[in-house]
VEXVOKOL-919473 format. One record per atom (N, C-alpha, C): residue number from 1; residue in one letter; chain; x, y, z. Coordinates in nm, 2 decimals. Layout:
BEGIN
NUM_a_A_X_Y_Z .
...
END
This chain:
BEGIN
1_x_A_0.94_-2.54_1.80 .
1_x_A_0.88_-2.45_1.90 .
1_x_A_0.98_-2.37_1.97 .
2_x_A_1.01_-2.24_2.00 .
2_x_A_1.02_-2.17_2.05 .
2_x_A_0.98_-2.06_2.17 .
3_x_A_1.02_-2.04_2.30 .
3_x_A_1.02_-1.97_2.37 .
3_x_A_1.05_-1.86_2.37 .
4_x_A_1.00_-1.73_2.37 .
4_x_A_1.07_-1.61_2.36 .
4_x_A_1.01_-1.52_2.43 .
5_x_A_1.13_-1.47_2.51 .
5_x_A_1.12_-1.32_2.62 .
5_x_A_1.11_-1.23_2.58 .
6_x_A_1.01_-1.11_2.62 .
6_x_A_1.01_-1.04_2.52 .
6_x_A_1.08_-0.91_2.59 .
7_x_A_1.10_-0.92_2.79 .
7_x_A_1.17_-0.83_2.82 .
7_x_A_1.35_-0.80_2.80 .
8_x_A_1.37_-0.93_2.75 .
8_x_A_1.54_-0.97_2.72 .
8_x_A_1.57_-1.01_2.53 .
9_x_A_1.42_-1.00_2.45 .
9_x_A_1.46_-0.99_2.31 .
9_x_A_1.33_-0.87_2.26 .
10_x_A_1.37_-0.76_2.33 .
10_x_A_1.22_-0.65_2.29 .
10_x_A_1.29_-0.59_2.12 .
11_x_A_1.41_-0.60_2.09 .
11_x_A_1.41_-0.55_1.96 .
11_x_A_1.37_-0.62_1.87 .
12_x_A_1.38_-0.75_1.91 .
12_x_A_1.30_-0.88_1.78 .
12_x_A_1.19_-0.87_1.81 .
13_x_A_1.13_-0.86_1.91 .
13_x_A_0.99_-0.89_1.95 .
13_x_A_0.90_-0.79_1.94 .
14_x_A_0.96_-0.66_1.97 .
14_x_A_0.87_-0.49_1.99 .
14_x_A_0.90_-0.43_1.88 .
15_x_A_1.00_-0.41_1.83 .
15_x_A_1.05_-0.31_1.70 .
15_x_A_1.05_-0.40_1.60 .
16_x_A_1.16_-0.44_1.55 .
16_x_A_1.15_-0.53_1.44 .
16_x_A_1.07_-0.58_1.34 .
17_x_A_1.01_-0.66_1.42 .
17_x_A_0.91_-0.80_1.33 .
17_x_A_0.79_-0.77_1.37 .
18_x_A_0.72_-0.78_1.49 .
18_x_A_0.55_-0.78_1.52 .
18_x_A_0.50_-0.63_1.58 .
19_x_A_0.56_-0.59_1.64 .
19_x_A_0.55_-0.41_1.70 .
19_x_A_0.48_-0.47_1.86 .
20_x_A_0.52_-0.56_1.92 .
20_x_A_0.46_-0.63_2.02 .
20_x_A_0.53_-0.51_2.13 .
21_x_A_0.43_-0.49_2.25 .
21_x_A_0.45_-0.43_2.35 .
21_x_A_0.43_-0.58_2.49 .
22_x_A_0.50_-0.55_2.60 .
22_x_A_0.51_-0.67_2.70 .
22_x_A_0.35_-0.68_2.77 .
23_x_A_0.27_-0.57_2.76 .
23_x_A_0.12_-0.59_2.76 .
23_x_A_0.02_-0.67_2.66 .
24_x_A_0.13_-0.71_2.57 .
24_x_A_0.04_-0.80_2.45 .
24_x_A_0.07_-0.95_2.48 .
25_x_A_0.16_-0.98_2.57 .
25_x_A_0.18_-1.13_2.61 .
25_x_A_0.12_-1.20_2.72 .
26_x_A_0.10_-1.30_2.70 .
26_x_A_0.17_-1.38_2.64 .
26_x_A_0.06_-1.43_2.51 .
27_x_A_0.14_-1.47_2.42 .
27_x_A_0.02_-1.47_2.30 .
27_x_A_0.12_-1.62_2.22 .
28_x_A_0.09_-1.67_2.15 .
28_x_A_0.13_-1.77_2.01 .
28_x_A_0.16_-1.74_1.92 .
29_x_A_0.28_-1.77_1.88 .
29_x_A_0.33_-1.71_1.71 .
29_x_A_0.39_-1.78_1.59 .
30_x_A_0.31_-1.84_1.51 .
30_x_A_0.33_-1.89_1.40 .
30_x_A_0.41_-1.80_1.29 .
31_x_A_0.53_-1.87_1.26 .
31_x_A_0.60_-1.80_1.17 .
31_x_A_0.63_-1.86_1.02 .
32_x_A_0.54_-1.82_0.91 .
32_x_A_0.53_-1.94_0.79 .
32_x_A_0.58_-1.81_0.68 .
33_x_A_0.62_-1.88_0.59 .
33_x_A_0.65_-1.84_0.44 .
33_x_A_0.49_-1.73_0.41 .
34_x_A_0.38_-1.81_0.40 .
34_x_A_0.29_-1.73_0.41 .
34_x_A_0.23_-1.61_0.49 .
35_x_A_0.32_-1.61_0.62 .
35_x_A_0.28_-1.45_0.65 .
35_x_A_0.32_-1.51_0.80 .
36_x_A_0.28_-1.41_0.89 .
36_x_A_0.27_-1.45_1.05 .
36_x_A_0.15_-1.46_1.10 .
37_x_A_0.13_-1.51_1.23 .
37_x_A_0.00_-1.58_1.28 .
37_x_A_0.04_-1.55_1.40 .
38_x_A_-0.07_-1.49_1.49 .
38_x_A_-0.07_-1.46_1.65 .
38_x_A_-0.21_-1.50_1.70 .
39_x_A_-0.18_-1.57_1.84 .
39_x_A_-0.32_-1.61_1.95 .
39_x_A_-0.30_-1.54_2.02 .
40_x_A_-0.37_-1.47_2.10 .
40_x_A_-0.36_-1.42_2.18 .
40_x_A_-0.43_-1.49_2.31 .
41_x_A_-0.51_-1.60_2.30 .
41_x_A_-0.55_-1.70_2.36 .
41_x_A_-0.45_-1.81_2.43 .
42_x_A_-0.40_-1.81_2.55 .
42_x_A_-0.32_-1.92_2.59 .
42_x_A_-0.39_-2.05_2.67 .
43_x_A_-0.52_-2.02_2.67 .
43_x_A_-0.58_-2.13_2.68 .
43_x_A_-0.55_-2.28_2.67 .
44_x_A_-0.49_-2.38_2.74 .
44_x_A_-0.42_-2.53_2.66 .
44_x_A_-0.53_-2.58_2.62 .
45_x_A_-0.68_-2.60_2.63 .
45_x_A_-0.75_-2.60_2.56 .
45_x_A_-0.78_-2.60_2.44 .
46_x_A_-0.71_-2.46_2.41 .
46_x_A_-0.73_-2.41_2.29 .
46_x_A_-0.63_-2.38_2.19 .
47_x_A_-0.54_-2.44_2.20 .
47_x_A_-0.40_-2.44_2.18 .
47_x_A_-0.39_-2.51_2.04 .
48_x_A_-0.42_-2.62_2.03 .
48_x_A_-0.43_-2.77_1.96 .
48_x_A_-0.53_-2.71_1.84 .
49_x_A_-0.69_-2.66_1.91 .
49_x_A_-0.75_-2.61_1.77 .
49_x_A_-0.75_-2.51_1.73 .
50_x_A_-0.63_-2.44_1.78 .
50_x_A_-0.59_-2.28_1.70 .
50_x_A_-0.51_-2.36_1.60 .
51_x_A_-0.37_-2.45_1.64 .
51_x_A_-0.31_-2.49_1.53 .
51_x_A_-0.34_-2.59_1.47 .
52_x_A_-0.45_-2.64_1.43 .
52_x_A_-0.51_-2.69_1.35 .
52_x_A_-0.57_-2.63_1.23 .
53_x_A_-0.60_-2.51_1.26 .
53_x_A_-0.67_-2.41_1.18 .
53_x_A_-0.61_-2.36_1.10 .
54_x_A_-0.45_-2.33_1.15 .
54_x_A_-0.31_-2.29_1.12 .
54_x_A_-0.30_-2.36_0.96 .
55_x_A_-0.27_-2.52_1.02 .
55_x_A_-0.29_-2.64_0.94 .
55_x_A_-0.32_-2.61_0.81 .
56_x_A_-0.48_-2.63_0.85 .
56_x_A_-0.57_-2.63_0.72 .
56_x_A_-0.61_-2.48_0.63 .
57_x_A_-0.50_-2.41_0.70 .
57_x_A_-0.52_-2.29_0.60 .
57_x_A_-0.62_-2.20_0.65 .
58_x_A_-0.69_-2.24_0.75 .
58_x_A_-0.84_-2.14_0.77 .
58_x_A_-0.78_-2.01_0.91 .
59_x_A_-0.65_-1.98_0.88 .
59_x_A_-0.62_-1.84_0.98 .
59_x_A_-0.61_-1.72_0.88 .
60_x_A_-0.62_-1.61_0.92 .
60_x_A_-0.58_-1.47_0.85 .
60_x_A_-0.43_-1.44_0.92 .
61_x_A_-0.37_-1.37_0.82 .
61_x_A_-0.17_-1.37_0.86 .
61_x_A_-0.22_-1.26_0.95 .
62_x_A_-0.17_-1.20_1.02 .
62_x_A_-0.14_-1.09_1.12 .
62_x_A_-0.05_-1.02_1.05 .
63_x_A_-0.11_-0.86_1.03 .
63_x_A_-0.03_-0.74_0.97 .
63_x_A_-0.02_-0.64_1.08 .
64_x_A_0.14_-0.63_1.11 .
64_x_A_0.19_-0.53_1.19 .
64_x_A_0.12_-0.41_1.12 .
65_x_A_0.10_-0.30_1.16 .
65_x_A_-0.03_-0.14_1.12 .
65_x_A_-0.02_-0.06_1.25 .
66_x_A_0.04_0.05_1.19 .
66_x_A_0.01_0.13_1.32 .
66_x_A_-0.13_0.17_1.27 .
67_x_A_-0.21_0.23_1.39 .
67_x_A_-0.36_0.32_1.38 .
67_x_A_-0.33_0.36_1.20 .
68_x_A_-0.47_0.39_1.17 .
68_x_A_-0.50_0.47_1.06 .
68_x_A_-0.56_0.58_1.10 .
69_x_A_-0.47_0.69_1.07 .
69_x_A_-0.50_0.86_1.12 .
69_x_A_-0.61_0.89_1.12 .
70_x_A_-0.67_0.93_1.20 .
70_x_A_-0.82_0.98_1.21 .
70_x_A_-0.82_1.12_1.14 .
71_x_A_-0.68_1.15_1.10 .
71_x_A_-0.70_1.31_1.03 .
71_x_A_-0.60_1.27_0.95 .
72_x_A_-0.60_1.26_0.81 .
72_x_A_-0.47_1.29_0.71 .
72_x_A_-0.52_1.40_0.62 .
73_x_A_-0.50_1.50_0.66 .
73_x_A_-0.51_1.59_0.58 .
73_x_A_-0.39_1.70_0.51 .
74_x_A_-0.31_1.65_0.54 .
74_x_A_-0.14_1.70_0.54 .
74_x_A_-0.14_1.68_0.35 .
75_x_A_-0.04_1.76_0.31 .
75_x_A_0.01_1.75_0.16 .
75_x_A_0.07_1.62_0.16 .
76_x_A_0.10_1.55_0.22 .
76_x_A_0.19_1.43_0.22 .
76_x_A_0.08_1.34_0.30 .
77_x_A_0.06_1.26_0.24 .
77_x_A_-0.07_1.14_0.29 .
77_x_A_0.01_1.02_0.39 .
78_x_A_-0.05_1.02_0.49 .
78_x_A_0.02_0.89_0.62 .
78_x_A_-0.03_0.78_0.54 .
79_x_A_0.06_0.68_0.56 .
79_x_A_0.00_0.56_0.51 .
79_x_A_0.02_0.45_0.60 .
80_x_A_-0.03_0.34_0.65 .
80_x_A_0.00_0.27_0.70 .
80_x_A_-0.04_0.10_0.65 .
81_x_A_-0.03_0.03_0.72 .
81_x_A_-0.03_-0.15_0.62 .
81_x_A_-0.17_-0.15_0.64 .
82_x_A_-0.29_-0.08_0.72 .
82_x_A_-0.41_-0.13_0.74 .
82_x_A_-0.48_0.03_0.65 .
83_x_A_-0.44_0.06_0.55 .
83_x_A_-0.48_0.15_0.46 .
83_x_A_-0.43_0.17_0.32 .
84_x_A_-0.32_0.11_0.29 .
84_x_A_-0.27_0.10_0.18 .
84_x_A_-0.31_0.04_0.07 .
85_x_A_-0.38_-0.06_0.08 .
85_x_A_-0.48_-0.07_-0.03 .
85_x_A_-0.57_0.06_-0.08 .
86_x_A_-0.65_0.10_0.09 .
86_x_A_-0.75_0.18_-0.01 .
86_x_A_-0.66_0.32_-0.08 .
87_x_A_-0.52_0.38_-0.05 .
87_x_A_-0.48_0.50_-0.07 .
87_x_A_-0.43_0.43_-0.23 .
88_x_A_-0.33_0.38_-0.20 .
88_x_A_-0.27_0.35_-0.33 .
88_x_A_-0.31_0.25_-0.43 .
89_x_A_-0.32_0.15_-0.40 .
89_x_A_-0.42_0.04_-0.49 .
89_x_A_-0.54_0.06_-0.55 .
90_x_A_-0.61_0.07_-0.45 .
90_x_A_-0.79_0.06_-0.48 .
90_x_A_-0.84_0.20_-0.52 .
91_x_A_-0.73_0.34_-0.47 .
91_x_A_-0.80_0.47_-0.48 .
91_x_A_-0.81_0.54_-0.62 .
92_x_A_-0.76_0.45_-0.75 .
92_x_A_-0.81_0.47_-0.90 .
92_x_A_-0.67_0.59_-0.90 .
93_x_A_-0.59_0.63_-0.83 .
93_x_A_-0.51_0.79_-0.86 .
93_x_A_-0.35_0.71_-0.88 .
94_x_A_-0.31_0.81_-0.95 .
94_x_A_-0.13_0.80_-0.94 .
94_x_A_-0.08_0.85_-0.75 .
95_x_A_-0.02_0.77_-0.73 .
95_x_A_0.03_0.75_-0.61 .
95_x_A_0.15_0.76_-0.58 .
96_x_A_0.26_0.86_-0.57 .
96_x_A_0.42_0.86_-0.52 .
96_x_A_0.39_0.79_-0.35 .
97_x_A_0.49_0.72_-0.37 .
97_x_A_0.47_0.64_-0.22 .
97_x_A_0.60_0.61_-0.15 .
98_x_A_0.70_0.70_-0.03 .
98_x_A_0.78_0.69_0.03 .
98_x_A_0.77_0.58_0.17 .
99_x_A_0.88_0.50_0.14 .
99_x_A_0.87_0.42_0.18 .
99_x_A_1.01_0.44_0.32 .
100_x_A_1.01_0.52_0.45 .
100_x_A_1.08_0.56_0.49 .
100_x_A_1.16_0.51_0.67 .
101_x_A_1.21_0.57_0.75 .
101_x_A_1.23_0.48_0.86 .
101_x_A_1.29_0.67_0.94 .
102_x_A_1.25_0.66_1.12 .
102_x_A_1.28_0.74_1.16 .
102_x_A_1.38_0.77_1.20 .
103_x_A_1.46_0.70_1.18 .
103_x_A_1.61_0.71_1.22 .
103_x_A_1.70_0.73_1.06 .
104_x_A_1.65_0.74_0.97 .
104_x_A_1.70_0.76_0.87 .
104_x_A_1.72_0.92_0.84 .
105_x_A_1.88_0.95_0.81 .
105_x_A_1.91_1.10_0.79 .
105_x_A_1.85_1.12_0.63 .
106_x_A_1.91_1.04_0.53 .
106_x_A_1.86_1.04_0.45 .
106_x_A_1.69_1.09_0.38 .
107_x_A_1.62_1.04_0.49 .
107_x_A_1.49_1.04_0.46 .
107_x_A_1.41_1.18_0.56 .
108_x_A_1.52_1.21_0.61 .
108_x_A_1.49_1.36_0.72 .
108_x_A_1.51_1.45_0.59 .
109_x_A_1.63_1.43_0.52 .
109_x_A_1.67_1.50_0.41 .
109_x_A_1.55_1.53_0.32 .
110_x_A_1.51_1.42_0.25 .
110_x_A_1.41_1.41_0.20 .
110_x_A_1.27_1.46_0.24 .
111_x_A_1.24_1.45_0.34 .
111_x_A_1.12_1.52_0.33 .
111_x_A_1.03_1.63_0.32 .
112_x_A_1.14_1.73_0.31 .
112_x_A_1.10_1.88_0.30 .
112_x_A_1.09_1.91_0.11 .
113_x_A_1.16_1.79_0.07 .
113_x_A_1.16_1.80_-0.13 .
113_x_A_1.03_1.70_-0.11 .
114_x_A_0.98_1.60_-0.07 .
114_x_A_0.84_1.53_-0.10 .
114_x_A_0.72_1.66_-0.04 .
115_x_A_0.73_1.68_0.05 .
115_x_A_0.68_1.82_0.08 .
115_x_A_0.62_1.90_-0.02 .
116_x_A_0.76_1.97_-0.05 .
116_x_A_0.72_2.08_-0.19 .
116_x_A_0.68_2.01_-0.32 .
117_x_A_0.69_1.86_-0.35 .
117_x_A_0.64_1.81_-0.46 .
117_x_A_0.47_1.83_-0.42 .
118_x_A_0.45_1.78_-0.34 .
118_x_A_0.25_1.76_-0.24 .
118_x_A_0.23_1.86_-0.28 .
119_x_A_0.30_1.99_-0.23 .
119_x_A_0.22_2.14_-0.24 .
119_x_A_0.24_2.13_-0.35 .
120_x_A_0.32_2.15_-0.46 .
120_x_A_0.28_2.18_-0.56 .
120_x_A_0.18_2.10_-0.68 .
121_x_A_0.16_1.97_-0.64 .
121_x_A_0.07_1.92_-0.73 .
121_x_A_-0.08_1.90_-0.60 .
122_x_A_-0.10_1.98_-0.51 .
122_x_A_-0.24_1.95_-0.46 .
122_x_A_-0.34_1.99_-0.53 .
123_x_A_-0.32_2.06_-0.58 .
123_x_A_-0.45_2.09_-0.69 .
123_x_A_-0.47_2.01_-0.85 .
124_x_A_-0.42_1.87_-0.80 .
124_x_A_-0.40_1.77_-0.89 .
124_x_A_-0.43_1.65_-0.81 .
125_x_A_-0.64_1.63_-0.83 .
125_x_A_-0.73_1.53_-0.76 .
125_x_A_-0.66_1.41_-0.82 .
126_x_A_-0.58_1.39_-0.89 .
126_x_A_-0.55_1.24_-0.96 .
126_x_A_-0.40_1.19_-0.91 .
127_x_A_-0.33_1.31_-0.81 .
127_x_A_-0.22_1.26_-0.76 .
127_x_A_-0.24_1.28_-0.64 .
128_x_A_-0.16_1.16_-0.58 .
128_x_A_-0.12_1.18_-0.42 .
128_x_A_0.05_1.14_-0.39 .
129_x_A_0.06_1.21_-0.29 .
129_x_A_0.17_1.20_-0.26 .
129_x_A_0.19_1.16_-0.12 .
130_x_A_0.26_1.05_-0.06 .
130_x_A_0.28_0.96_0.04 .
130_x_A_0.35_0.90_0.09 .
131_x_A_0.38_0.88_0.25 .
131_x_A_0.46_0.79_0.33 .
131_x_A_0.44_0.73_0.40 .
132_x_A_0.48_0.60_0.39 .
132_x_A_0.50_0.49_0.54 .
132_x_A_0.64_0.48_0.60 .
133_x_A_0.60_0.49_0.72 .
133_x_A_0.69_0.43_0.83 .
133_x_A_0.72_0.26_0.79 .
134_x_A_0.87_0.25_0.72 .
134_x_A_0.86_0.07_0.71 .
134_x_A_0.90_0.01_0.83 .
135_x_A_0.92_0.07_0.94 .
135_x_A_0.97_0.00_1.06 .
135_x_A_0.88_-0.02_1.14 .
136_x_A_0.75_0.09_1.11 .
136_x_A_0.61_0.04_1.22 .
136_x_A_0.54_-0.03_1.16 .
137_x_A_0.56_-0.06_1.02 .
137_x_A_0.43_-0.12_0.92 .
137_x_A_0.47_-0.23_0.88 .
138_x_A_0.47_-0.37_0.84 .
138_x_A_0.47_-0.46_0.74 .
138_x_A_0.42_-0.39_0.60 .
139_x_A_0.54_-0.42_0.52 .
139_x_A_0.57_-0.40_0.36 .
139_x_A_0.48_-0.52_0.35 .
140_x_A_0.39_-0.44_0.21 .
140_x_A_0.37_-0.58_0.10 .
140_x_A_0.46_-0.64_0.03 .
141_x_A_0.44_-0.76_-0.03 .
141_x_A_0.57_-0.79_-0.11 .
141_x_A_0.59_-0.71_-0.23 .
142_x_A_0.46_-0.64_-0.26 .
142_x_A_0.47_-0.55_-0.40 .
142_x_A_0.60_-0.48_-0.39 .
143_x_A_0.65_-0.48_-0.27 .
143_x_A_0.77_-0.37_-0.26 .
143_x_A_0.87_-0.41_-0.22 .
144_x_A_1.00_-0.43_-0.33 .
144_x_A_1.08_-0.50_-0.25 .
144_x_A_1.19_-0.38_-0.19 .
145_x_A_1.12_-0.36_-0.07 .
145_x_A_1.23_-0.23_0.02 .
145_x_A_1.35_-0.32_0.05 .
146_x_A_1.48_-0.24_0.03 .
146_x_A_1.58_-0.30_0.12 .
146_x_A_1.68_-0.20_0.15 .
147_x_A_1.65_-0.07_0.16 .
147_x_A_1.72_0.06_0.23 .
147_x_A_1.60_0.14_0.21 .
148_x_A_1.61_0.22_0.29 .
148_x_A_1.55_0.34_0.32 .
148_x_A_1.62_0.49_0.29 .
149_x_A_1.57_0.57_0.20 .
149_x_A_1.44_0.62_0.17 .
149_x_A_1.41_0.55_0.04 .
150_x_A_1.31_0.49_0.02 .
150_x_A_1.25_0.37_-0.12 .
150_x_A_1.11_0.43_-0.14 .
151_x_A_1.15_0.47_-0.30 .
151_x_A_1.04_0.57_-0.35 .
151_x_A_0.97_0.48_-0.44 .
152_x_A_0.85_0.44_-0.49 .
152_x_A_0.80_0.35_-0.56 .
152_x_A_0.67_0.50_-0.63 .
153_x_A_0.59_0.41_-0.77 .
153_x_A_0.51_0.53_-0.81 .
153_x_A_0.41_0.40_-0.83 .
154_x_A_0.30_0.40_-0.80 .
154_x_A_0.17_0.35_-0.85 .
154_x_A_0.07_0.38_-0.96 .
155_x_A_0.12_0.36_-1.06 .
155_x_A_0.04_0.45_-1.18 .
155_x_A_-0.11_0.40_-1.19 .
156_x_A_-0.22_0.48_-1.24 .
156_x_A_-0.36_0.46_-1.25 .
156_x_A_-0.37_0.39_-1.40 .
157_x_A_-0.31_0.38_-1.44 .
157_x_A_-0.31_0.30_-1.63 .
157_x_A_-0.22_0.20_-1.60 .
158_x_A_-0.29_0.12_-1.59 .
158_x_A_-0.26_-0.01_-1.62 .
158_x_A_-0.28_-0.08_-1.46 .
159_x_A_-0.24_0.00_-1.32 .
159_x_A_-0.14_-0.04_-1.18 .
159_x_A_-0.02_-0.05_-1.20 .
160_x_A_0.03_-0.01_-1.30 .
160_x_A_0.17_-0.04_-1.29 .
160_x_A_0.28_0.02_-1.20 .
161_x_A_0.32_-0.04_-1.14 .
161_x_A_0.41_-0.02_-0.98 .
161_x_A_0.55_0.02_-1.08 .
162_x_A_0.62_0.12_-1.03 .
162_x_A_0.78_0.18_-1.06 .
162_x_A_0.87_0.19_-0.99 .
163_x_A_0.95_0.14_-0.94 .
163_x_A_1.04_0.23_-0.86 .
163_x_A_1.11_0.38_-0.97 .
164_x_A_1.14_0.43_-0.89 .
164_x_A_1.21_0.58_-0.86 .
164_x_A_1.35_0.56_-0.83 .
165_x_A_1.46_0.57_-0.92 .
165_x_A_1.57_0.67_-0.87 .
165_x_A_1.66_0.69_-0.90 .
166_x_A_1.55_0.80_-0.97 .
166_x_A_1.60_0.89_-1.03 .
166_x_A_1.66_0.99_-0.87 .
167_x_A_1.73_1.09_-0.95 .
167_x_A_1.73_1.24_-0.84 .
167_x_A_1.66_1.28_-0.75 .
168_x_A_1.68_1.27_-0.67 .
168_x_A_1.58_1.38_-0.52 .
168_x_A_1.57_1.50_-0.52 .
169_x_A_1.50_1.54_-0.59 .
169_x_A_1.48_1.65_-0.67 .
169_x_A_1.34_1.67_-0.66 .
170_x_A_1.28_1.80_-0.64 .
170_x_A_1.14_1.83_-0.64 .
170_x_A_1.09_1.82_-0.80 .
171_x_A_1.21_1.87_-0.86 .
171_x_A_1.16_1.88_-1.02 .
171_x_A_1.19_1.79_-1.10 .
172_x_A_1.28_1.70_-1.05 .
172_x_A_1.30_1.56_-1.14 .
172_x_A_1.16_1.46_-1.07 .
173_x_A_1.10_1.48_-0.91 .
173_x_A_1.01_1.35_-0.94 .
173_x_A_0.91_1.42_-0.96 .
174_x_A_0.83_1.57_-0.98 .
174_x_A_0.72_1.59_-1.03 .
174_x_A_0.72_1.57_-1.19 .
175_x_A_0.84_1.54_-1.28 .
175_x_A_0.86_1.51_-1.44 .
175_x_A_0.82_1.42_-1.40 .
176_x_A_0.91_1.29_-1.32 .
176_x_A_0.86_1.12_-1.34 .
176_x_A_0.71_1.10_-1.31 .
177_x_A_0.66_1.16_-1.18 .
177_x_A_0.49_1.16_-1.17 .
177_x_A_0.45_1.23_-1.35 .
178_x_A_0.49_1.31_-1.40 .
178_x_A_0.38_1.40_-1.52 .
178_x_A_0.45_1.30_-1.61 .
179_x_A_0.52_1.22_-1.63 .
179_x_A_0.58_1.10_-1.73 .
179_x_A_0.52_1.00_-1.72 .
180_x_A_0.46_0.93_-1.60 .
180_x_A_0.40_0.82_-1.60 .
180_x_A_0.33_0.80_-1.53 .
181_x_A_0.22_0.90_-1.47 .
181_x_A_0.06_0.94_-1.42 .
181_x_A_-0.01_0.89_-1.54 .
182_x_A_-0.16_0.79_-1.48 .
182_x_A_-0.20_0.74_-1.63 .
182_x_A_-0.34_0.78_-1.62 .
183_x_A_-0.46_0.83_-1.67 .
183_x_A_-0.55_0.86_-1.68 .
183_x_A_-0.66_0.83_-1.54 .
184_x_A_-0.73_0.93_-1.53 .
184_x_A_-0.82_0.87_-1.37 .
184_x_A_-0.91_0.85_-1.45 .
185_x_A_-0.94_0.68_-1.33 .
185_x_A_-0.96_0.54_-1.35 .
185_x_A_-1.17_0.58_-1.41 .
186_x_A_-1.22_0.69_-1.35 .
186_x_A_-1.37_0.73_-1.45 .
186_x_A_-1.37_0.75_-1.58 .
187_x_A_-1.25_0.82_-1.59 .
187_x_A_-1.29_0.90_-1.73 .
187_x_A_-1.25_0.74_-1.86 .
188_x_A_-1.12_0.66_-1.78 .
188_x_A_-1.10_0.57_-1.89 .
188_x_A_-1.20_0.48_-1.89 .
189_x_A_-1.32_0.46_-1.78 .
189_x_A_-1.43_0.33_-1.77 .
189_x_A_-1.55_0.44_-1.91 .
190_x_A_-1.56_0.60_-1.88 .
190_x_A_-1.63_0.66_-2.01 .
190_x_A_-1.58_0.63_-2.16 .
191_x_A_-1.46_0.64_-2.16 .
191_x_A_-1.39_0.62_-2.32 .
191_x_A_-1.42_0.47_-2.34 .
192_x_A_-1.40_0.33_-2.26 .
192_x_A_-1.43_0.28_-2.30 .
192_x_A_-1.56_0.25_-2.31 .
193_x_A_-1.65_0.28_-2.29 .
193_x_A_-1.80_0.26_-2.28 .
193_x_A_-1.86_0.30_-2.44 .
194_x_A_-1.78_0.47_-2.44 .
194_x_A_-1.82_0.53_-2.55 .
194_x_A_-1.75_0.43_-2.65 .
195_x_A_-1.68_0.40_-2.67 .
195_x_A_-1.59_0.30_-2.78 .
195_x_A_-1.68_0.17_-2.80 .
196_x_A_-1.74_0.10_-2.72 .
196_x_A_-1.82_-0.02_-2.73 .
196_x_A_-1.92_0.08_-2.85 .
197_x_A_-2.00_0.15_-2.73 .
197_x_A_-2.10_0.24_-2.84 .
197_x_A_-2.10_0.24_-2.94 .
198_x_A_-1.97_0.31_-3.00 .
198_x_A_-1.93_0.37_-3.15 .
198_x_A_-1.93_0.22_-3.26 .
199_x_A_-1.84_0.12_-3.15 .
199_x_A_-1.84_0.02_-3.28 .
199_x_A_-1.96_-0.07_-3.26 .
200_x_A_-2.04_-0.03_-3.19 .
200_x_A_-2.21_-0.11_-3.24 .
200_x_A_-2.28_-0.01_-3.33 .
201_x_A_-2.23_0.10_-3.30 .
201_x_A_-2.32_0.17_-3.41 .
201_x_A_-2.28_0.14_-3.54 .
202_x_A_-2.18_0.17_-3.53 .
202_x_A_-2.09_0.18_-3.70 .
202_x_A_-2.09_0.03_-3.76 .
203_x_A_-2.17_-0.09_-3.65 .
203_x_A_-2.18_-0.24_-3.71 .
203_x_A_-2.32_-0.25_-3.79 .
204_x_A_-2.38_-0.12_-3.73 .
204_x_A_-2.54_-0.19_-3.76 .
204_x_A_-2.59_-0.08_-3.86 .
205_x_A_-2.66_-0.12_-3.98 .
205_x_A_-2.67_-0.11_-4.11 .
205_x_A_-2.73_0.07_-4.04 .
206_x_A_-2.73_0.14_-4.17 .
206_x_A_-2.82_0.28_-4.16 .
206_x_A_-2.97_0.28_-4.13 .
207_x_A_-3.00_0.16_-4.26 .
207_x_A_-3.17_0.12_-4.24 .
207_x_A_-3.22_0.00_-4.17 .
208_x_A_-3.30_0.05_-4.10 .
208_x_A_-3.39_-0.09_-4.04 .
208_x_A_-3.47_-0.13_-4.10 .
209_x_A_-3.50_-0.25_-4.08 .
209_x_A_-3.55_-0.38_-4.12 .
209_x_A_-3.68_-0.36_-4.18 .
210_x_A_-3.77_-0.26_-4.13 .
210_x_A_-3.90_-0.20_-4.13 .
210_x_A_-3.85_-0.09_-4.27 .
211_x_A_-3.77_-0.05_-4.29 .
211_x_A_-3.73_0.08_-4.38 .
211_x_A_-3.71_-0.02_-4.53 .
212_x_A_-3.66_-0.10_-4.51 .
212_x_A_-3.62_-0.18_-4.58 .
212_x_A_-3.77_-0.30_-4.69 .
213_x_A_-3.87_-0.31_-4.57 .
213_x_A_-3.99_-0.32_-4.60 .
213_x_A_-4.06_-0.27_-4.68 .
END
């Protein structure tokens, strides 16, 4: 068990690890291999059957997320940990996904070339192009960030996750997106549909049973 101030450790406590502001305390914080855990209930009461629950597995981990934009409409898609599933995972498209920090020159560098990649493939419904803040957001493990600016590609054939790095180059990552963009996720659920089709037709005799009669 640990005690921790958050007005004398606000970089472990506020920036860092949870994105905790000194209005969010005093709260409980479980810190496991499986993820992080916060009460916000100090209740002693209630203390004992929060961590019991801890225990037996029956808590949800706590994901640092800034807001999810009420407007992303920009050539460059906001991403954050409480929408990342639906943008890049679950949204069936090829996904370039910058993974960046605001203190990073590097990634100031960079974003006027992710930029001009967005504009030029917006009129390409099967790509997106994207960033997270990794310093406001909890990384999934899918990504093993460990500098910033960390480019990863989400392909639509298969899910298969890539890292990037190659050149920072507008025209070397729109080749790696048109190199390894994989078909949108409708058209490949019609080919295979049509393919069951074809080989039940081509299984089943010319004449029916009644013809044959």
């Amino acid at each position: 068990f640990l005690i921790g101030d958050v007005s004398t450790a606000d970089r472990a406590f506020e920036f860092q690890y949870f994105g905790l502001k000194e209005s969010d305390v005093p709260l409980l914080l479980v810190l496991a291999s499986t993820g992080k855990y916060l009460n916000p209930t100090m209740e002693p009461d209630q203390l004992i059957p929060w961590m019991k629950q801890y225990i037996y597995g029956n808590l949800t981990p706590y994901v640092k997320s800034e807001p999810i934009p009420k407007v992303n409409d920009q050539p460059v898609k906001v991403v954050v940990a409480d929408n990342i599933d639906e943008i890049v995972f679950n949204s069936g498209k090829n996904v370039l996904l910058e993974f960046y920090a605001p203190w990073c020159g590097h990634c100031r560098k960079l974003a006027p070339i992710l930029e001009e990649v967005a504009v030029s493939l917006q009129d390409d419904e099967d790509v997106v192009i994207a960033k997270m803040d990794g310093t406001a957001n909890d990384i999934p493990t899918d990504f093993a960030v460990e500098g910033y600016p960390a480019l990863y590609f989400y392909s639509s054939s298969g899910g298969d996750l890539l890292t990037y790095d190659g050149q920072r180059t507008a025209k070397e990552l729109i080749s790696f997106i048109k190199k390894n963009r994989g078909a949108k996720a409708a058209a490949v659920e019609v080919t295979q549909t049509d393919a069951v089709e074809e080989e039940v037709t081509s299984s089943t005799p010319s004449g029916s049973i009644q013809d044959e009669l």
